[in-house]
N, CA, C and O of each residue as an XYZ file, in Angstrom:
776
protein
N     -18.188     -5.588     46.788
C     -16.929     -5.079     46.266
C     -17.136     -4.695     44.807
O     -17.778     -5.527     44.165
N     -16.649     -3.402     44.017
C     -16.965     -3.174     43.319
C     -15.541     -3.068     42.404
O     -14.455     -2.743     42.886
N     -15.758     -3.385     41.086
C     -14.772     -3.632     40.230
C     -14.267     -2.117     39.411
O     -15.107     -1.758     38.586
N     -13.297     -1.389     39.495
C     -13.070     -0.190     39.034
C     -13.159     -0.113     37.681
O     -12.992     -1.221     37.172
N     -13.377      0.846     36.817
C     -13.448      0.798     34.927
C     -11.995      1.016     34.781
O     -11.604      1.961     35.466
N     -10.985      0.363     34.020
C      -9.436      0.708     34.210
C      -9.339      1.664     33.417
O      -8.143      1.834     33.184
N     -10.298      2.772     32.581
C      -9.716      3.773     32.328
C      -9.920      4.872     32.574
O      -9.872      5.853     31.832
N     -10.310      4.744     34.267
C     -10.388      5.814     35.350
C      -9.337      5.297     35.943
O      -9.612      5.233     37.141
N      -8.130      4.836     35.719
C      -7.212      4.028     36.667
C      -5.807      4.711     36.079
O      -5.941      5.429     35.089
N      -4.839      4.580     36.476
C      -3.669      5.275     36.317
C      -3.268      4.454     35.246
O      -2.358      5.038     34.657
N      -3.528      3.355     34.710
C      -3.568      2.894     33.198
C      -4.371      3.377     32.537
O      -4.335      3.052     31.350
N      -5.275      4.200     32.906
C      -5.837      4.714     32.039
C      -5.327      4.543     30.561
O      -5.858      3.999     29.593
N      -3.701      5.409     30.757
C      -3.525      6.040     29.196
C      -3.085      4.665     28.465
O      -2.840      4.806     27.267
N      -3.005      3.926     28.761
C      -2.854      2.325     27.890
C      -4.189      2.451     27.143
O      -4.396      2.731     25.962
N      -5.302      2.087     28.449
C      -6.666      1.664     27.604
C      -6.856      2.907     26.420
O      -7.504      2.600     25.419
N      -6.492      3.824     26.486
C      -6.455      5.017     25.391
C      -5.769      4.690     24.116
O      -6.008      5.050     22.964
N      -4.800      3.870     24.644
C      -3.550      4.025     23.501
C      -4.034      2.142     22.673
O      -3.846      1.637     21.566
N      -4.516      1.797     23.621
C      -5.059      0.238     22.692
C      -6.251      0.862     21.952
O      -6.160      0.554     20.764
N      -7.127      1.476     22.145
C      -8.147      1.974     21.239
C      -7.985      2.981     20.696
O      -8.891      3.612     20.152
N      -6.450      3.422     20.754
C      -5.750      4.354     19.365
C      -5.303      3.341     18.352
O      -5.551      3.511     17.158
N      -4.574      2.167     18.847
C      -4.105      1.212     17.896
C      -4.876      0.414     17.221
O      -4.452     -0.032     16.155
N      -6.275      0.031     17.724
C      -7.078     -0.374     17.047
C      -8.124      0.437     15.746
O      -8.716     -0.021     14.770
N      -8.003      1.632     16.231
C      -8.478      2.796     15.427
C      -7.972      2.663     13.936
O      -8.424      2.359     12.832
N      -6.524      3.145     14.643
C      -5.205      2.378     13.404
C      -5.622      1.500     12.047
O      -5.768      1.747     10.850
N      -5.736      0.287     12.954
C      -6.157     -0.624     12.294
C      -7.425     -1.158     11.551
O      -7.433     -1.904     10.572
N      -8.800     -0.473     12.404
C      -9.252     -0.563     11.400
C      -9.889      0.199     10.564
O     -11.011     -0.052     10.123
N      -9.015      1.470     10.212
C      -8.915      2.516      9.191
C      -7.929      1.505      8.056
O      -8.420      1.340      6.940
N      -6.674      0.900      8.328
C      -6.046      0.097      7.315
C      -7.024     -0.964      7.301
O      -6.318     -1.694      6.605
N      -7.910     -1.558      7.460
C      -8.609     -3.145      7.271
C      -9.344     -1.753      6.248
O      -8.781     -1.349      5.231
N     -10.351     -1.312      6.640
C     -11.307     -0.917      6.030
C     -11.029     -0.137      4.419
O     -11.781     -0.013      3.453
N      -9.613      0.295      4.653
C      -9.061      0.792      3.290
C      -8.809     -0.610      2.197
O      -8.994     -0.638      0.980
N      -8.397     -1.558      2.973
C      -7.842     -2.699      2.316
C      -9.257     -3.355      1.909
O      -9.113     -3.563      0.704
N     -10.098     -3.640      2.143
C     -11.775     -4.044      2.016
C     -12.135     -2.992      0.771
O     -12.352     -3.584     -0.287
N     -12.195     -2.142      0.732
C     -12.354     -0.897     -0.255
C     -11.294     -0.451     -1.557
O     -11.574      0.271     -2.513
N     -10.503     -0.865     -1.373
C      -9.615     -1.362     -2.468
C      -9.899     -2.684     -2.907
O     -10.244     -2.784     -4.084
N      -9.832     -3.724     -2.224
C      -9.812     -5.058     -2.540
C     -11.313     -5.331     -3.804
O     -11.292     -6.111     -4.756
N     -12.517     -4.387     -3.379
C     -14.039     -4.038     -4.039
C     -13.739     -3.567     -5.601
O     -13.957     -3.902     -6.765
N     -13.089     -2.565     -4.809
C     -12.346     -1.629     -6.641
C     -11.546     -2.865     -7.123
O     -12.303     -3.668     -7.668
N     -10.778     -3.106     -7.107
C      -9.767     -4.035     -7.838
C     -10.560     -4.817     -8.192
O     -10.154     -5.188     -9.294
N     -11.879     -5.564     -7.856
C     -12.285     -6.881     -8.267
C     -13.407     -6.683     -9.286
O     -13.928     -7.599     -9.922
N     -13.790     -5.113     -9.389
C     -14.565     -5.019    -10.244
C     -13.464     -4.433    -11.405
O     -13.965     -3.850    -12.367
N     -12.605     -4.510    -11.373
C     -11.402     -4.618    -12.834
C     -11.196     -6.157    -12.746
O     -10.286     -6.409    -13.535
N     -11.540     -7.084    -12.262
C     -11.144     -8.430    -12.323
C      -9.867     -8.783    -12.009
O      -9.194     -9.648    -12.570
N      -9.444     -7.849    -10.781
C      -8.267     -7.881    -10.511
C      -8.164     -8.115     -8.965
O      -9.145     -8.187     -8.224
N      -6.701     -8.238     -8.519
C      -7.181     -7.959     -6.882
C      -6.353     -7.166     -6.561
O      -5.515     -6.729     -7.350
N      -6.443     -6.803     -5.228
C      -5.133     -5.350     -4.920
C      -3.977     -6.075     -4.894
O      -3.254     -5.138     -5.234
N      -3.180     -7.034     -4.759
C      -2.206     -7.311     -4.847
C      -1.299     -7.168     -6.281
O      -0.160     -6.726     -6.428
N      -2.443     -7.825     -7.476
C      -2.133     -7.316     -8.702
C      -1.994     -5.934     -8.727
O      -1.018     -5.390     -9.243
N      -2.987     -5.283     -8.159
C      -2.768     -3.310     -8.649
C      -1.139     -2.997     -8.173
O      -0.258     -2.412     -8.803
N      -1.103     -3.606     -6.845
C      -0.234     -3.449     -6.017
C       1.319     -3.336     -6.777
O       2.158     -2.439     -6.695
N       1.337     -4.650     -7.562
C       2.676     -5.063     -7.983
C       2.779     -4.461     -9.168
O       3.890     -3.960     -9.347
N       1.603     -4.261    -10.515
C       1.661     -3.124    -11.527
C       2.265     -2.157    -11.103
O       3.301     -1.833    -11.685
N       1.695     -1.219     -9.689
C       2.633     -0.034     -9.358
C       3.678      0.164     -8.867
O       4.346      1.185     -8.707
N       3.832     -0.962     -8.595
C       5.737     -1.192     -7.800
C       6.322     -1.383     -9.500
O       6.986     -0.453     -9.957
N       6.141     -2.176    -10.072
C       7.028     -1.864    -11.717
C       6.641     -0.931    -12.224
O       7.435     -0.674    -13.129
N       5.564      0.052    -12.190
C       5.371      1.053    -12.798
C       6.431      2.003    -12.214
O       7.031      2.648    -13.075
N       6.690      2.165    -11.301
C       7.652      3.141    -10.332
C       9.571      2.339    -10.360
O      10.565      3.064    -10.389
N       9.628      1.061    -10.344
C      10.418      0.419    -10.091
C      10.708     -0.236    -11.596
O       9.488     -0.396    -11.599
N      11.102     -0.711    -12.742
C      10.921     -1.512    -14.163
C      11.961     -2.465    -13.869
O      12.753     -1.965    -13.070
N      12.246     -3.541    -14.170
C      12.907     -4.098    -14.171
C      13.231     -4.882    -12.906
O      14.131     -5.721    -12.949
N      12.496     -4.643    -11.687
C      12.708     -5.636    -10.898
C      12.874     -7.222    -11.271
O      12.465     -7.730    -12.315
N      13.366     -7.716    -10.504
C      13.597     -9.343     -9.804
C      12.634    -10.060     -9.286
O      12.375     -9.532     -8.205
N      11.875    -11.080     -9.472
C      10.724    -11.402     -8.615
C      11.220    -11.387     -7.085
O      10.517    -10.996     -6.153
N      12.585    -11.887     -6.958
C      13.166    -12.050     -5.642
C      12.840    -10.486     -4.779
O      12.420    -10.421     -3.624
N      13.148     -9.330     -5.654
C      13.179     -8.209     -5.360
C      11.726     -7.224     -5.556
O      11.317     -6.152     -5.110
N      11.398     -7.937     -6.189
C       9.737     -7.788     -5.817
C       8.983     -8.108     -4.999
O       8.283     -7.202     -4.547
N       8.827     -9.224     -4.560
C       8.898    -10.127     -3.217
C       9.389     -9.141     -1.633
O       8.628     -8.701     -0.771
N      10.572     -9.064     -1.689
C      10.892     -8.372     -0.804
C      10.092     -6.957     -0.087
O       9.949     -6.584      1.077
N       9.648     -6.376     -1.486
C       9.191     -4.973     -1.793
C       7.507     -5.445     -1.018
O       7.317     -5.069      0.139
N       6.693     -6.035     -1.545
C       5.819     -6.616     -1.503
C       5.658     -7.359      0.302
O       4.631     -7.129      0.941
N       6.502     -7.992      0.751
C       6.499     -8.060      1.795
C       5.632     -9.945      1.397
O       4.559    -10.218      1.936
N       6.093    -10.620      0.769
C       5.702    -11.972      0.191
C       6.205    -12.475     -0.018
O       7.302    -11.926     -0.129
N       6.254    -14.005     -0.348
C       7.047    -15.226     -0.654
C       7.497    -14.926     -2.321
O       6.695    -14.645     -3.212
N       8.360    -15.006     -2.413
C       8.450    -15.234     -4.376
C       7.763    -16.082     -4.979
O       7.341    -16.002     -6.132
N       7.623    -16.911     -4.243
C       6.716    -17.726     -5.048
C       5.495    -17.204     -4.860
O       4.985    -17.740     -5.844
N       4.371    -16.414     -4.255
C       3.744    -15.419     -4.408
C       3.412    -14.758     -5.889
O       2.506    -14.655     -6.717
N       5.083    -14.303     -5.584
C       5.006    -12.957     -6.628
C       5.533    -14.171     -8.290
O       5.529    -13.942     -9.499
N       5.803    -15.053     -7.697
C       5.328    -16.197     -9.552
C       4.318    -16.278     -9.854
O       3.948    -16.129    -11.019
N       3.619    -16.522     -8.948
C       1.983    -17.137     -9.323
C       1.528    -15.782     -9.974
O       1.198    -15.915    -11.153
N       1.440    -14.584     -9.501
C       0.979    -12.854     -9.585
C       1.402    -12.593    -10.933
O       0.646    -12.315    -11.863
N       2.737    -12.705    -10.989
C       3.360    -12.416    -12.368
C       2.772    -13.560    -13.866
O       2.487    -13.368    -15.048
N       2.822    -14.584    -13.062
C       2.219    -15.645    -14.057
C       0.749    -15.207    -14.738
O       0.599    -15.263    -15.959
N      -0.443    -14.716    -13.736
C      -1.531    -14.029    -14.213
C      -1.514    -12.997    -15.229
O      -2.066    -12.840    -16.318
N      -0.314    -12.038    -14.178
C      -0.656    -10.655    -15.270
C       0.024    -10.850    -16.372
O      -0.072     -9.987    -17.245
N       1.050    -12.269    -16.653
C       1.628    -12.142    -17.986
C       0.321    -12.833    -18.779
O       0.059    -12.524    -19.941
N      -0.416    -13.744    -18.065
C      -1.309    -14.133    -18.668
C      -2.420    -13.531    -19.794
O      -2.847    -13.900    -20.889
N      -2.689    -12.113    -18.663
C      -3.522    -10.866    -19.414
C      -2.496     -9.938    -20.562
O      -3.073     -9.049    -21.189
N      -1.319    -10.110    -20.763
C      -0.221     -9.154    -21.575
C       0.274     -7.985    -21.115
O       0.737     -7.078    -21.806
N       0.123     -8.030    -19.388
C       0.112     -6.923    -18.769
C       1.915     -6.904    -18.484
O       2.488     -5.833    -18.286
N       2.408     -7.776    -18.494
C       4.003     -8.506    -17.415
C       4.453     -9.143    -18.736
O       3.930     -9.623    -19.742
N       5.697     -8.910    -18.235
C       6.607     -9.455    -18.933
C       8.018    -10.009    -18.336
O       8.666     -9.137    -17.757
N       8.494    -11.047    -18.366
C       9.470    -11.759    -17.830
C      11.100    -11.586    -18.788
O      11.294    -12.556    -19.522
N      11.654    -11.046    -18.812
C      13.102    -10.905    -19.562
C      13.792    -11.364    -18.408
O      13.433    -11.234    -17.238
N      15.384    -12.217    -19.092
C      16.506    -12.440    -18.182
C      17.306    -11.696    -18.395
O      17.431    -10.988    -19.395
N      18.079    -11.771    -17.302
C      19.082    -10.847    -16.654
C      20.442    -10.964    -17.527
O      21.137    -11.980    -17.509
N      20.703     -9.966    -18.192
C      22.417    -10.056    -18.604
C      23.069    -10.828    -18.137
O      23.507    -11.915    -18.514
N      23.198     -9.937    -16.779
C      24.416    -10.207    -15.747
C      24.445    -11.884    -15.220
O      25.374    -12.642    -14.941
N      23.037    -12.034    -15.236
C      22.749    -13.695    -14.232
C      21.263    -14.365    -15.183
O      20.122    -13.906    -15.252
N      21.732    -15.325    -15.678
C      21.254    -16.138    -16.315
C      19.811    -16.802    -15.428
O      18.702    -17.038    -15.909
N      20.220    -16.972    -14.165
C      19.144    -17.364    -13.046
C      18.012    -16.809    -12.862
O      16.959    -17.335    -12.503
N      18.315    -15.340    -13.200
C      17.257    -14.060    -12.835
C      16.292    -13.281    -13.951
O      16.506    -12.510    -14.886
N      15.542    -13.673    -13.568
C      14.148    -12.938    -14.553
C      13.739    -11.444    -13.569
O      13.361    -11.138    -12.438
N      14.144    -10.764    -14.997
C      13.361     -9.324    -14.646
C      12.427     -8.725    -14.860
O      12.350     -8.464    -16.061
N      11.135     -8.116    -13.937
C       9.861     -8.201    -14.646
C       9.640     -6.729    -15.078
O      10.169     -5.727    -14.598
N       8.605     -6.832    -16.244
C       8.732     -5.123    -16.912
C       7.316     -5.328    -17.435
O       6.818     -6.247    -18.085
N       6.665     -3.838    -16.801
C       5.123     -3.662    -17.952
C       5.356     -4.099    -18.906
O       6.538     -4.357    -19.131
N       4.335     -4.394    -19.929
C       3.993     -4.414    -21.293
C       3.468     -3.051    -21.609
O       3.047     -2.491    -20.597
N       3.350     -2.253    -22.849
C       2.458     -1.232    -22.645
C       0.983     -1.252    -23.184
O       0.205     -0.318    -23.379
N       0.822     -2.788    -23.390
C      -1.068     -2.445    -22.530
C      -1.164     -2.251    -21.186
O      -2.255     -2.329    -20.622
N       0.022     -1.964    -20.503
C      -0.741     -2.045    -19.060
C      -0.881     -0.621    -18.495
O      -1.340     -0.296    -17.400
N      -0.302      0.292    -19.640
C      -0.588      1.786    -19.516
C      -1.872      2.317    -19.111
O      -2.195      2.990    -18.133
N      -2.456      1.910    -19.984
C      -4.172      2.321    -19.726
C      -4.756      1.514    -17.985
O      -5.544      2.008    -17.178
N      -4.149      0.422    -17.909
C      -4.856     -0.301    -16.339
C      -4.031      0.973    -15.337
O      -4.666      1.730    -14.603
N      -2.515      1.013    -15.491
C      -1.769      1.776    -14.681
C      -2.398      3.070    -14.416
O      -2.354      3.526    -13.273
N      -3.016      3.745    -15.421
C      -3.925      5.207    -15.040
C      -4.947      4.374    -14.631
O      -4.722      4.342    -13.421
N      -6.041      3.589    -14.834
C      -7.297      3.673    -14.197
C      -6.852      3.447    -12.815
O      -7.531      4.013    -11.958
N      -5.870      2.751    -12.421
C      -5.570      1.848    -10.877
C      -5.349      3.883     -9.882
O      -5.831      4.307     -8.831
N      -4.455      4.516    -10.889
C      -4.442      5.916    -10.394
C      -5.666      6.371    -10.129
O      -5.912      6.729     -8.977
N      -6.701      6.449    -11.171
C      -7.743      6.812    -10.718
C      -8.586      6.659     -9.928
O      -9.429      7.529     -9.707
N      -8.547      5.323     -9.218
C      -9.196      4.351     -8.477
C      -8.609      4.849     -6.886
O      -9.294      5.108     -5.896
N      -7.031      4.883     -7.033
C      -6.734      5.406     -5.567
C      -7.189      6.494     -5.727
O      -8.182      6.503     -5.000
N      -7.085      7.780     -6.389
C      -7.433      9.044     -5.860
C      -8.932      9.002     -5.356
O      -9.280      9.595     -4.335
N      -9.943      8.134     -6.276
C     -11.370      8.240     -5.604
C     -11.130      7.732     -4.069
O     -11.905      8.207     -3.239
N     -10.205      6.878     -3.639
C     -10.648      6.320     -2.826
C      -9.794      7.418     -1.736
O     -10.330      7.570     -0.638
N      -8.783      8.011     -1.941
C      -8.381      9.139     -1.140
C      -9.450     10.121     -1.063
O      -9.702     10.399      0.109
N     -10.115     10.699     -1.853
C     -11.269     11.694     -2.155
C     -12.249     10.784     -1.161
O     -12.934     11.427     -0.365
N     -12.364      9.334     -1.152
C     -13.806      9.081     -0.060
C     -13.026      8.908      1.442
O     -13.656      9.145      2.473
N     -12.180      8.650      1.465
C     -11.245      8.726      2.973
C     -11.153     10.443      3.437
O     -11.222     10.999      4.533
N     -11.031     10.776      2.515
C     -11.227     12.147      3.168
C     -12.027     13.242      2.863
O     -11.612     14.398      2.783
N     -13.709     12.710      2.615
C     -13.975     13.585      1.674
C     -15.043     14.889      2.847
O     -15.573     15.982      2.650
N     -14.890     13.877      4.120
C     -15.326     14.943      4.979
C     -14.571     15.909      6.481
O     -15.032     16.578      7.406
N     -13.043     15.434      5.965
C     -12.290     16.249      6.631
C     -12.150     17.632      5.793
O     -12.302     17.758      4.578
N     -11.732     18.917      6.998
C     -11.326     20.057      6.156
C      -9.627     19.875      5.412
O      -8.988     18.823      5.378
N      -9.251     21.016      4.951
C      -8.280     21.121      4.739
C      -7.260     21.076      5.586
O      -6.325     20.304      5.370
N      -7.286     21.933      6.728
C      -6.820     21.797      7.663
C      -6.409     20.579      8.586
O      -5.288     20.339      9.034
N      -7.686     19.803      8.778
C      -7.451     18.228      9.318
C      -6.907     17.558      8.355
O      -6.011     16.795      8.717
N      -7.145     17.586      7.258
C      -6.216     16.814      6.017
C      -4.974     16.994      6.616
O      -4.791     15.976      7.284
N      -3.968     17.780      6.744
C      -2.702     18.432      6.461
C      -2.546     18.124      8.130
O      -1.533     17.502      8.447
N      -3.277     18.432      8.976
C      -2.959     17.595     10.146
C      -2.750     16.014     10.226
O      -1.689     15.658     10.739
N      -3.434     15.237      9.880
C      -3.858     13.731      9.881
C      -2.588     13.041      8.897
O      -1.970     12.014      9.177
N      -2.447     13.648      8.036
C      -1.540     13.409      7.227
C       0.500     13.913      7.805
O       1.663     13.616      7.532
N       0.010     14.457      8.352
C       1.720     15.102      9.474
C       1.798     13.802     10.336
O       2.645     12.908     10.338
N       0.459     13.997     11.195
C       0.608     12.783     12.301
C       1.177     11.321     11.749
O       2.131     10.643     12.130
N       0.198     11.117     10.695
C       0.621      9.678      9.959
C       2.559      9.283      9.755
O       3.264      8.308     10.018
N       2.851     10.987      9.011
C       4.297     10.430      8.642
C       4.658     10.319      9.506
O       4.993      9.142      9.643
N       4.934     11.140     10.730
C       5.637     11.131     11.992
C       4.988      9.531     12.685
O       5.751      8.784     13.299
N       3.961      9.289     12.537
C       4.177      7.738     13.414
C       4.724      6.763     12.516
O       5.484      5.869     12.890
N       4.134      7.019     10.686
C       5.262      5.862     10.308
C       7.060      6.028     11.128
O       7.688      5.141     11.705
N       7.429      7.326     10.906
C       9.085      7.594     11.114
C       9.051      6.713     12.212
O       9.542      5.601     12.019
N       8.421      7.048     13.694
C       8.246      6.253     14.883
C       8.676      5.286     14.597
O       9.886      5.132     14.761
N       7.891      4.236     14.055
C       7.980      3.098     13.768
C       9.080      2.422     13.141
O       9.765      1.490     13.563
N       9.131      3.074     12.028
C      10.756      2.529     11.616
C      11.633      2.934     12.107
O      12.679      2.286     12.106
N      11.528      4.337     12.803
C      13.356      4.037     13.745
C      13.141      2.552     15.092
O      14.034      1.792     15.469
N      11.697      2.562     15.532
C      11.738      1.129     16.074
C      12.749      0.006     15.976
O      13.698     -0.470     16.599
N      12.004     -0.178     14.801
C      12.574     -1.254     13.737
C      13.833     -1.390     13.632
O      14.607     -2.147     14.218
N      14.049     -0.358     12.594
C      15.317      0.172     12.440
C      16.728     -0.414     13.951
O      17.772     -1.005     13.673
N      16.330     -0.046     15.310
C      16.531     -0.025     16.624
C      17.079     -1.623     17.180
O      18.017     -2.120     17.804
N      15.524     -2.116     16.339
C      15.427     -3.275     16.787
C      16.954     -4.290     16.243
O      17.686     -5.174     16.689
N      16.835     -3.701     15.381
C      17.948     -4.715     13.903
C      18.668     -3.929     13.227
O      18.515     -3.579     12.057
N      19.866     -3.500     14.331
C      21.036     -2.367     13.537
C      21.461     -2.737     12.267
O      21.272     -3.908     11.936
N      22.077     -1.858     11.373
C      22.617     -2.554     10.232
C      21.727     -3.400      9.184
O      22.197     -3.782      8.113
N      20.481     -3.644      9.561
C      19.679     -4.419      8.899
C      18.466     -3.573      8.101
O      17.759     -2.759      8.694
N      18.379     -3.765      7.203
C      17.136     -3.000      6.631
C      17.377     -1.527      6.254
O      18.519     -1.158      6.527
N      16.301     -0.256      5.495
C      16.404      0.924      5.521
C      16.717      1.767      6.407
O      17.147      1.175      7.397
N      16.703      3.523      6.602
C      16.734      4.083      7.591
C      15.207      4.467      7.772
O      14.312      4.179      6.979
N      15.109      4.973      8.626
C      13.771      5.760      8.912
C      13.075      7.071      7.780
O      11.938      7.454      7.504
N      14.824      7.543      7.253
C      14.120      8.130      5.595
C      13.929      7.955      5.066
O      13.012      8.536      4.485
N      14.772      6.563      4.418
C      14.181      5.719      3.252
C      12.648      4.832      3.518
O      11.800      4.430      2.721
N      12.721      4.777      4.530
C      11.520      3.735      4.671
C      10.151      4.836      4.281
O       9.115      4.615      3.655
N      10.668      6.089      4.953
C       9.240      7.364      4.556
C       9.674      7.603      3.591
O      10.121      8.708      3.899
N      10.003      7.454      2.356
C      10.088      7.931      0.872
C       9.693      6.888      0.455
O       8.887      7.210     -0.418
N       9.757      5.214      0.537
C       9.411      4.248      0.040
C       8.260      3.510      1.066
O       8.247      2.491      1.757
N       7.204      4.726      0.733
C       5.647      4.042      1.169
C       5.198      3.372     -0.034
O       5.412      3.588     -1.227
N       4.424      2.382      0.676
C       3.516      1.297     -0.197
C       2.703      2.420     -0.795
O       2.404      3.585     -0.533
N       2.432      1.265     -1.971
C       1.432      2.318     -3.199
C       0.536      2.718     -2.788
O       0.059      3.682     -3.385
N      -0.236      2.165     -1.458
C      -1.656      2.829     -1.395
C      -1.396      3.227     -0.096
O      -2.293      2.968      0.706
N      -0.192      3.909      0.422
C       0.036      4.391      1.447
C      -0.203      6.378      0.762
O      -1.082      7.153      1.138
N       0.545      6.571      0.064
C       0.766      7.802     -0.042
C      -0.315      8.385     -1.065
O       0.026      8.368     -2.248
N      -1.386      8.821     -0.803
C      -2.277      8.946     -2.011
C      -2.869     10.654     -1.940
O      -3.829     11.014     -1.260
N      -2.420     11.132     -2.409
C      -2.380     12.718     -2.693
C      -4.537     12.968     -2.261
O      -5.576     12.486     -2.713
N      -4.143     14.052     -1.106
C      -5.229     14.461     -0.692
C      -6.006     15.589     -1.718
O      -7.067     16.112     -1.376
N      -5.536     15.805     -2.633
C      -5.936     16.833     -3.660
C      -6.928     16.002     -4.782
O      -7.565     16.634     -5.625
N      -6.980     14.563     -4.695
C      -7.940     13.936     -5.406
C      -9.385     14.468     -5.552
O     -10.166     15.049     -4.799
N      -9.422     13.957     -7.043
C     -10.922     14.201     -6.913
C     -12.123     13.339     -6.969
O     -11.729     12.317     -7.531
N     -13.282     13.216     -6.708
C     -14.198     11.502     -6.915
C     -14.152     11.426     -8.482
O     -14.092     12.221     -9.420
N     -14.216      9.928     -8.272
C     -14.304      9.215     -9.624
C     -15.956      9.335    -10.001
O     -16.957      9.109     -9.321
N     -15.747      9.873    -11.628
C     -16.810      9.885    -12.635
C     -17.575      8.414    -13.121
O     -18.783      8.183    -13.171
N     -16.765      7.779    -13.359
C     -16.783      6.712    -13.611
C     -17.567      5.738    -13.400
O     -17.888      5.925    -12.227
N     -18.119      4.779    -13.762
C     -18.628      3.838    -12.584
C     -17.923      2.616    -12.771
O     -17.543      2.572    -13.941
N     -17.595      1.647    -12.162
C     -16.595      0.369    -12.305
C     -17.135     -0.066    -13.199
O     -16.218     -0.338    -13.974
N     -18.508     -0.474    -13.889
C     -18.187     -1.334    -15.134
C     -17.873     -0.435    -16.530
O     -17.870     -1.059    -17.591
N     -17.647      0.814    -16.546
C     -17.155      1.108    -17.306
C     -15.376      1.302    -17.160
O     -14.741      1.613    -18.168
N     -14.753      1.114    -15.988
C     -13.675      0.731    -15.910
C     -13.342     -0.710    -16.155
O     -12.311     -0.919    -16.795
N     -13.902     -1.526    -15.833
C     -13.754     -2.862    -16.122
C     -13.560     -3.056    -17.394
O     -13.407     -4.198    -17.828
């Protein structure tokens, strides 16, 4: 008796679609490994780059509301904030309105880290795509938004009333989600960024 391959089988298109999702994934592991390299040769890690560019874009957040953004415990984003105030990068001010609430804001030494961290994603957009054409760029990049949208009207589906819409959620991609395919490679070498 012989055992059939199931993706000669009318499931086929599953076994297709699990080794689309894994594809997925480890294109995000392998980006996150490759960031995590860059960041550590600034003596940093991506979570730090991470949260610099959420206040660089965002000023004045809440750790509570940083946290959220971040997709982490606040107490997380204490320990994070505690570092980069450590380096003079963060800064902790309270809240007018609520005495309870600390709002976090660059310093502006962190101007100069905030462009290199730019520079760092575009190399790494420039090596993610540095052997697609133009054409597959602008394809790969359509497909992407349209499966994020997918996904968050999911979501969205799952938990009416709860959370963003499916537009807001595609205008508010993570920092190293949206990284302009027009990059160019970095000159640089990390210990002169460091």
């Amino acid at each position: 008796m012989s055992v059939s391959n199931p993706s000669h089988t009318e499931h086929g298109a599953e076994t297709d679609r699990a080794d689309f999702l894994l594809l997925l994934h480890d294109v995000a592991r392998l980006t996150r490994i490759e960031t995590d390299r860059r960041a550590r040769a600034q003596g940093m890690t991506r979570a730090q780059w991470v949260m610099l560019l959420k206040l660089a874009r965002h000023p004045g957040l809440s750790q509570k509301d940083l946290a959220e953004l971040l997709e982490v415990e606040p107490m997380t984003v204490a320990r994070l904030t505690d570092r980069l105030a450590e380096r003079g990068l963060v800064e902790r001010r309270g809240d007018p309105a609520d005495r309870r609430i600390w709002r976090l804001h660059l310093r502006d030494q962190a101007a100069p880290l905030i462009q290199q961290i730019q520079t760092e994603r575009a190399a790494i957009a420039a090596l993610i795509t540095r052997d697609l054409p133009a054409p597959m760029r602008d394809v790969t990049e359509q497909a992407l938004l349209q499966i994020k949208r997918s996904l968050a009207e999911a979501t969205q589906s799952e938990a009416p009333g709860h959370g963003e819409s499916p537009d807001a959620a595609n205008n508010q991609s993570n920092a190293f989600v949206k990284i302009p395919f027009t990059a160019q490679p970095l000159h640089s070498s990390a210990s002169e960024i460091g």
